[in-house]
N, C-alpha and C positions, 0 to 999 in steps of 0.2 A: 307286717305280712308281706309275702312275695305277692307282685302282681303277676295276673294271666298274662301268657303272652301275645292275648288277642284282644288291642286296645279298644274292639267294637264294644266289649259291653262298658264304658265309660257311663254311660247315661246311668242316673243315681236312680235308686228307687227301681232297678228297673222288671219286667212285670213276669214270669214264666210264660215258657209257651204251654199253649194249652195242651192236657193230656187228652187224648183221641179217645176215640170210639173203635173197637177192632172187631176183624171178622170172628165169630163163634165158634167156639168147639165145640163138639159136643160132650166130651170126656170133663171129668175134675180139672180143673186149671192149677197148676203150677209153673205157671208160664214163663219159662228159661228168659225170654228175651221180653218178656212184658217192661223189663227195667230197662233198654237197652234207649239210650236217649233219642230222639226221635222229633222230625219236624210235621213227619207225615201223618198229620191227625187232625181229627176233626174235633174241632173245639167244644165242649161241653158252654152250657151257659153261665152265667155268675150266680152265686148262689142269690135266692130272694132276699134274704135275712141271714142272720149273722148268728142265728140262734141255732140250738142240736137238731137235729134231723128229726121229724118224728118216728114212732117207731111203733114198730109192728109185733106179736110174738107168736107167730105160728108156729108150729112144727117144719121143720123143712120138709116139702111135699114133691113129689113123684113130676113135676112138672113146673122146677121153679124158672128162675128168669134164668138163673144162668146156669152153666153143665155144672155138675155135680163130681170134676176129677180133677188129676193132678196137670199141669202145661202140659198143651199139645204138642203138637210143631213149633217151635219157635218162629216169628217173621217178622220183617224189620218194623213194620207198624204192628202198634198194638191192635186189641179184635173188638169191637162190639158186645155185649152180653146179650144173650138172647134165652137159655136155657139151663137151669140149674144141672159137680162129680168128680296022713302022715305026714312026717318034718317033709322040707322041701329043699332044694340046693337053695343058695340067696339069688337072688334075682341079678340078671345084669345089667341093672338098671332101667332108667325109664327110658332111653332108648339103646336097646344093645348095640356096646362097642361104641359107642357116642360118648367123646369125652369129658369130664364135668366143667360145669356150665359155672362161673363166680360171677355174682350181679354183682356192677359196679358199687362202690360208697353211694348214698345222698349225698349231695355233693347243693348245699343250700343253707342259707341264714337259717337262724332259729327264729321263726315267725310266733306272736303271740296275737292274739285274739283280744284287740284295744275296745274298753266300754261299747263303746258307741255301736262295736262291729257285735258284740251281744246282744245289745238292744236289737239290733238292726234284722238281726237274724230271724229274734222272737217273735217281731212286728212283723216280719214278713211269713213266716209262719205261721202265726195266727191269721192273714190273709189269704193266704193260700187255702188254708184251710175251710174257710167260709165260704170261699168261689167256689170251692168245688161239693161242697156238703160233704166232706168226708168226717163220717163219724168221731173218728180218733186219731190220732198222730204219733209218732216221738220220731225225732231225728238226733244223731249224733255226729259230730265232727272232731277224731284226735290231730293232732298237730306231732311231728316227729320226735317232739319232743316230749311228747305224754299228755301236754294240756289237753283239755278238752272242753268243746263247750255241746250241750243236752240242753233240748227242747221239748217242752210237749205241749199238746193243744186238743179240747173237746172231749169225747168220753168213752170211757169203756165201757161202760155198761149204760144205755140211753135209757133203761127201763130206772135206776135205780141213783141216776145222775151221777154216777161215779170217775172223778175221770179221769186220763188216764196221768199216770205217773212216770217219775225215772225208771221206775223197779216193773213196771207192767209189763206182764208178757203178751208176746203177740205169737201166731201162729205163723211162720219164718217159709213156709212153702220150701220150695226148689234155694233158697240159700242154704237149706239142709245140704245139698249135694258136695258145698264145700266141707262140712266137715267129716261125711261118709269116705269122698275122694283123698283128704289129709290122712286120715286113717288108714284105708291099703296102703299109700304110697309109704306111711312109716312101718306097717306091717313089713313090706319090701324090703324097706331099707332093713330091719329087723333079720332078713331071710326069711319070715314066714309066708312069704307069697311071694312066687314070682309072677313078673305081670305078664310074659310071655307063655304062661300055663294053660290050656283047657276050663275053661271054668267047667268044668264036669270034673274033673279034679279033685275039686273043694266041694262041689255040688253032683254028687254022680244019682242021685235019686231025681234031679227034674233031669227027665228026660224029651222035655218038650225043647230043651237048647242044641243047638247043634253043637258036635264035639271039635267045631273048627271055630268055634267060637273063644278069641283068648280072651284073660283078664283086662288086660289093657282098650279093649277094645271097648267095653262095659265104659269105662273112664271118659273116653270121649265120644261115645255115642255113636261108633262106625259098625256095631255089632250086625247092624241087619234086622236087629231085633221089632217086634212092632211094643207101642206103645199099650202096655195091658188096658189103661185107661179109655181106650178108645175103641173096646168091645160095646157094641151097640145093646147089653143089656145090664151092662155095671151098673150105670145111674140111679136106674132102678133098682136094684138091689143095695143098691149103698143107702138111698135115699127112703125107701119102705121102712126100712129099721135103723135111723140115724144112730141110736144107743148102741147098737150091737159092734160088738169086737171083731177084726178080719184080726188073720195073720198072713203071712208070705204066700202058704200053702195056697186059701182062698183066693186070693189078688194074679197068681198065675192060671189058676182057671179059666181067665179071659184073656190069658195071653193067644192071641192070634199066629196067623200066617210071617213067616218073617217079612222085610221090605223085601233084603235082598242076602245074598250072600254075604256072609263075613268079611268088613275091610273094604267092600265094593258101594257101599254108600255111606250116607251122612246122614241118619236120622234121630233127632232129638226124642227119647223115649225114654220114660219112668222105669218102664222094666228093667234097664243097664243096672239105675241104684239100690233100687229095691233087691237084685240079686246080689251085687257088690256090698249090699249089708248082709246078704245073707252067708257071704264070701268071707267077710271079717268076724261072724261068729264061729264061721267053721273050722277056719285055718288058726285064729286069736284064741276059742276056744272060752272065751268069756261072752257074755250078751253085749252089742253094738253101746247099747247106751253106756255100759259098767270102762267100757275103751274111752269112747271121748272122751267122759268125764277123768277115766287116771291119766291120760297120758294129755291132755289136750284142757278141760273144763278147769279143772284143778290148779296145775302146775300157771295156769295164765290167770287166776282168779274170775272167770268167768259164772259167777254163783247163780245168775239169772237166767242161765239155758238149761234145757235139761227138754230129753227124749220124751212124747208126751205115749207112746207105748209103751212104756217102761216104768221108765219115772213119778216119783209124790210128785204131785202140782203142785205151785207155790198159790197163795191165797190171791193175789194182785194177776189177775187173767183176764185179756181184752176178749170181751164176746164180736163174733163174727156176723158181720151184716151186710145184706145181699140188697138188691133195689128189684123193681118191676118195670123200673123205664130208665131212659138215661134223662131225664129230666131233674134237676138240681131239688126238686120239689116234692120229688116221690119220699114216700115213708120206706124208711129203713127198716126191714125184716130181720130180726134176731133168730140165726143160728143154733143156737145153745140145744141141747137135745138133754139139758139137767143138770150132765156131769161137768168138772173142771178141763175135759177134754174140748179143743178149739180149731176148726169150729163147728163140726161134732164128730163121735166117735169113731164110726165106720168110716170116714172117707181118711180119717190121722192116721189111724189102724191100717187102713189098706195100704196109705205110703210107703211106710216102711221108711228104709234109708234114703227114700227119693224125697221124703218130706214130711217123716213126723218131727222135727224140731219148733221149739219155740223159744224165742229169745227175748232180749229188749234191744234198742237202739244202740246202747251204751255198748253191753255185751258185744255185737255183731261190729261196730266199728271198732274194738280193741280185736275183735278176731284178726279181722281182715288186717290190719297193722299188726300184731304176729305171725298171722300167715305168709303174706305175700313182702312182708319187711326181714324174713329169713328167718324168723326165731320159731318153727315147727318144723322145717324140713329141709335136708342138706342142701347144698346148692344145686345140684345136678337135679333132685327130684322137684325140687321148685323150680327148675327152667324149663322141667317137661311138662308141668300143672300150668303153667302160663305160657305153653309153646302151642299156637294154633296153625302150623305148617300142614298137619296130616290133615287136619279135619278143611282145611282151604283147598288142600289138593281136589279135595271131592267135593267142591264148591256149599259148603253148608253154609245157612241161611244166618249166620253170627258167627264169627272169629270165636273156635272153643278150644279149648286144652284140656285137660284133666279137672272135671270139675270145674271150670272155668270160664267166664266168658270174657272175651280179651275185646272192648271198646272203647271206641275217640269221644272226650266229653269235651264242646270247644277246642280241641287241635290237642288234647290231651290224652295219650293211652292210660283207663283204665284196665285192672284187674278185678275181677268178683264175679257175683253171683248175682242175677233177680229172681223174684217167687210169685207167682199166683195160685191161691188157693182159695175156693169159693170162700168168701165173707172174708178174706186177708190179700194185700198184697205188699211186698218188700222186696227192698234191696240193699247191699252191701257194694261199696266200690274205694277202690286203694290205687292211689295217684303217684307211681312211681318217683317221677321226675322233681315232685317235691314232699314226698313222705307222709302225704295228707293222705284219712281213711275218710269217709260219711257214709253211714248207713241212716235208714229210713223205714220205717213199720207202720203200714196203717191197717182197720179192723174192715175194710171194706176191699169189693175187688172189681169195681167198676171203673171206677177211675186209677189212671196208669201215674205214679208219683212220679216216672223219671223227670217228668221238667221241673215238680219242686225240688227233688233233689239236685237236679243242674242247677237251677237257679239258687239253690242255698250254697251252694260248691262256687258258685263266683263271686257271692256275697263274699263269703270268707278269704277268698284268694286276693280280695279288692283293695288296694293299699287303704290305710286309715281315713287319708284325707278325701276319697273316692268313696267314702258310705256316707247311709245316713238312715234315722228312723223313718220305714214308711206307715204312715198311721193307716189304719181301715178306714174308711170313705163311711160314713152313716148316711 
């Protein structure tokens, strides 16, 4: 294995920071920057036992503990839960007149993943998992060379002891955005969209956008746009009829007042994706999900993701659970509103391209190591998916790109995506400098994974003779 280049974490065994407490939304959480690694938090307690959570199976009700939508604002600490919500010319590229971008080689041993760094990983996962009562787990880790090592820990369904597996799907939030955002960008390259266009263009029936609003802008969130989510009567309405189906049309209904002018700010907002899927049906001319999967799901063997507005569900689907307090002890409340939809109907529906996806571990870190390792998108359109210059200029709250959140894990620049979405929360992250991916899915959204996933990402970076099993404490 390569070692980190920050020889502080030497100490064996050694323990995550804790994942915080953050301030509340009120909107559905799909929370961009929930994964964004972080010291600034307030420590949950260890869990009492080691055992599943107990659990609850109400209806999701008009007044749960946390909002009932997709990420707010992103902010460098995570929040607290408090309240349950024609042809075109070709584009000239992702930045016009900006010449194409060649990412250097990896330029790195072939690192393998020695027994012991297996075990080690498992045991600490399984740890992890118990301090925090997080219902369900899977974590994955490829290596640049394809190996890979998959974990899971706890259960998918607490009613029914089911638990969860390599093949379990999890409700992926806002890591959706990456492959809404791969999707335009290869439309572009296609010439079926350019990103310098109107989206009134593609979309001339909402008329609630302004016509100075471009595509590109949709991409990194400078549109101005407000967050649909964050209409003060969604909740309620998502949440009175969990079963019931939105589409696009309904979910702009609560689109509000812009922030600002187009280009003149930085605001993290669902409505960019949710139209940018509306954008790739219009212009592609096929349904969003029928895209990913030919050009994108397919061709990468990705069998375990699939659009959950669209798409058969597979059988092996993590139920979503919410808590009433942040106390390690509270009884876990089941989601489920019946269907195989997660983690229920109306608020996956109301997504759209901002967040109906569902994946597994394994899935989401082969993504992210096709994505951002250059094999989905030219060079040039992959420097502008991972270039946060524009969105830094207008001081926004996390380094973004297209689709992208550009962060330091231990003095290391990540590429990816994080997700919160009530009862789920995940992330995806791709280690340029040594060709390493880790993604992470849990069925809960109280507790923030970034530090197990920091801490399983040093585990495995940790030369052989630097690990070891840590057992759970009884």
């Amino acid at each position: 294995m390569v070692a980190v280049a920050n020889t502080r974490y030497g100490p064996r065994c050694m323990t995550a920071l804790r994942p915080g407490r953050t301030g509340v939304r009120r909107a559905l959480l799909l929370l961009p920057i929930a994964l964004v690694v972080t010291v600034a938090s307030v420590a949950l307690r260890p869990a009492a036992a080691a055992t599943p959570t107990p659990t609850v199976r109400p209806t999701p009700s008009a007044t749960p503990s946390e909002p009932a939508g997709v990420d707010p604002l992103p902010s460098v600490a995570p929040t607290p839960e408090t309240s349950a919500t024609p042809s075109l010319a070709p584009s000239p590229g992702p930045q016009a007149g900006s010449p194409p971008v060649v990412r250097p080689p990896v330029s790195i041993t072939r690192p393998r993943l020695a027994p012991q760094t297996r075990l080690a990983l498992q045991a600490r996962l399984d740890r992890l998992r118990q301090r925090y009562a997080i219902p369900g787990i899977s974590v994955a880790i490829v290596l640049p060379d394809g190996a890979m090592w998959s974990g899971v820990s706890g259960m998918a369904d607490i009613h029914t002891k089911a638990p969860v597996t390599r093949e379990t799907s999890f409700a992926i939030a806002s890591v959706s955005k990456s492959f809404t955002a791969a999707l335009i960008l290869a439309l572009a390259e296609d010439g079926i969209v350019d990103l310098d266009a109107p989206v009134r263009q593609y979309l001339p029936s909402v008329r609630k956008i302004s016509v100075k609003v471009k595509v590109r802008q949709l991409l990194d969130h400078t549109s101005g746009l407000r967050d649909f989510f964050f209409h003060p009567s969604i909740d309620h309405a998502l949440l009175s009829r969990p079963d019931r189906r939105w589409n696009a049309t309904t979910s702009l209904k609560y689109l509000g007042k812009p922030y600002s002018e187009p280009g003149k700010s930085w605001h993290y907002s669902n409505t960019n994706y949710l139209l940018l899927g509306m954008i790739a049906e219009a212009a592609g001319k096929k349904p969003l999900a029928d895209q990913v999967r030919q050009r994108f799901l397919v061709p990468l063997g990705l069998d375990h993701t699939w659009y959950q507005p669209e798409d058969p569900p597979p059988t092996d689907v993590a139920h979503g659970y919410r808590f009433t307090s942040t106390s390690t002890a509270a009884p876990a409340i089941d989601l489920t509103d019946g269907t195989p939809l997660v983690p229920f109907t109306s608020v996956v529906t109301a997504a759209g391209g901002a967040g109906g996806f569902a994946s597994t571990a394994r899935d989401l870190a082969h993504w992210a190591q096709a994505l951002y390792g250059g094999q989905v998108l030219r060079p040039e359109y992959l420097a502008a998916m991972e270039d946060p210059s524009t969105t830094a200029a207008l001081k926004s709250s996390i380094p973004y790109g297209y689709g992208t959140q550009v962060v330091e894990i231990d003095g290391l620049r990540t590429y990816g995506h994080s997700g919160r979405l009530l009862g789920f929360r995940s992330a995806m992250r791709y280690v340029p400098d040594n060709g390493v991916s880790i993604a992470i899915v849990t069925n809960q959204s109280r507790t923030d994974p970034a530090p197990i996933l920091r801490s399983l990402l040093k585990l495995a970076l940790t030369p052989v003779d630097r690990t070891c099993v840590c057992r759970v404490r009884r």
